[in-house]
C-alpha positions in Angstrom: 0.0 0.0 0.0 1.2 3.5 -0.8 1.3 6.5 1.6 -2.1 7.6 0.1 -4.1 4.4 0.8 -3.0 4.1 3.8 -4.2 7.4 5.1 -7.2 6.9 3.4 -7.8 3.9 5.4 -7.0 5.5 8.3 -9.5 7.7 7.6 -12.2 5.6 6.9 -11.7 3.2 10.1 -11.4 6.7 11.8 -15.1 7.2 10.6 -16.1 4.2 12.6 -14.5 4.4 15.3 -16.2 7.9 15.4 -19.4 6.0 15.3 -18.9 3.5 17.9 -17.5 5.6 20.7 -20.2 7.0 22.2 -21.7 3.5 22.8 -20.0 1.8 26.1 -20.9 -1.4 24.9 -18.5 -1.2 22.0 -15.1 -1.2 23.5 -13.3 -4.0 22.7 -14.4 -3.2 18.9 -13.0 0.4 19.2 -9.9 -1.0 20.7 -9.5 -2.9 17.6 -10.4 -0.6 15.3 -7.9 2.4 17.2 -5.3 -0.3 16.7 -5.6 -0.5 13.3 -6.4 2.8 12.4 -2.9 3.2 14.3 -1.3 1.1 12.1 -2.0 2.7 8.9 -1.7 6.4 10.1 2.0 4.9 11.7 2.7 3.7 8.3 1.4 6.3 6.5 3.8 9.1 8.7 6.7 6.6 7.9 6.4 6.4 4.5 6.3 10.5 4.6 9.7 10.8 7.0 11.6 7.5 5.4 9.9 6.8 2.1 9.4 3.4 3.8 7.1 1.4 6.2 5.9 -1.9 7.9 2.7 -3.2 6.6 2.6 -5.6 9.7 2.8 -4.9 13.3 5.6 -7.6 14.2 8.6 -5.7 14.6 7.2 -2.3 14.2 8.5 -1.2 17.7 11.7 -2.0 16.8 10.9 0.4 13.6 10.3 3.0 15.0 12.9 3.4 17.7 15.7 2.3 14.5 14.7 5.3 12.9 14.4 7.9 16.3 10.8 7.7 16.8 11.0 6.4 20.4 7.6 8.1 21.5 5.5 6.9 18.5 6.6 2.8 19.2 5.6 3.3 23.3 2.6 4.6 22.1 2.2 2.0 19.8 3.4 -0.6 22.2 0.7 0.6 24.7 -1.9 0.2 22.4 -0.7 -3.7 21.5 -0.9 -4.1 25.4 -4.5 -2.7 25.5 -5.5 -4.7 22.7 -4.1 -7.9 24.2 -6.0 -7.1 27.6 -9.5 -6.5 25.9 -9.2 -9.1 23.5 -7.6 -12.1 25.5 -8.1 -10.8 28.5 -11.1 -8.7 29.3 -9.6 -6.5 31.8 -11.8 -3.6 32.8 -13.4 -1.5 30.5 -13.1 1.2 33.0 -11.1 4.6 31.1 -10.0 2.5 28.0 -11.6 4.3 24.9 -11.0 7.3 26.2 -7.0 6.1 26.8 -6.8 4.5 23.3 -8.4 7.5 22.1 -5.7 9.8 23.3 -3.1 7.3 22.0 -4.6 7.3 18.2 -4.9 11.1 18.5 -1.2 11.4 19.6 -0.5 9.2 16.5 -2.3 11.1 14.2 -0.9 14.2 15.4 2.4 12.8 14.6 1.6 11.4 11.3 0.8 14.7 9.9 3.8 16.3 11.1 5.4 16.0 7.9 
């Protein structure tokens, strides 16, 4: 995927998750979905700095912090430890959209930094 389709993704999973958040009953889905709408806005600010990316979120930390972007790959790795808590784990829905929320909006931010 280039640059383009990837923030037009983002964009339309953003859309969704836009949808869904008002609804508490949704939360594991909007973890999901901020995950990866995260993904693609990540790849999509890579491909602008480094004129490369990582389609897949194995090794995508690493990634990041090879190429200086040490605040983008915590934020990411928080969100992989959400998402492994909702999904496997069900641990308490409590402040999690609004945590996830604030981690895709820190990743946007970043991803239009270019």
């Amino acid at each position: 995927m280039n640059a383009e389709s990837h923030l037009k993704r983002a964009k339309d999973i953003k859309k969704s998750i836009d949808l869904l958040k008002s609804n508490e009953g949704h939360t594991s889905s909007i973890v999901e979905l901020v995950y990866g709408c995260s993904m693609h806005f990540i790849s999509y600010g890579c491909e602008m700095r480094f004129g490369t990316h990582k389609d897949i979120h194995t090794g995508l930390q690493r990634f990041l912090r090879e190429r200086d972007e040490e605040e983008i790959a915590i934020a990411f790795g928080r969100l992989e430890t959400i998402r492994h808590g909702r999904w496997y784990g069900g641990k308490g829905n409590g402040e999690t959209v609004s945590i996830v929320l604030k981690i895709l909006n820190h990743i946007i931010r970043w991803a239009n930094e270019n």
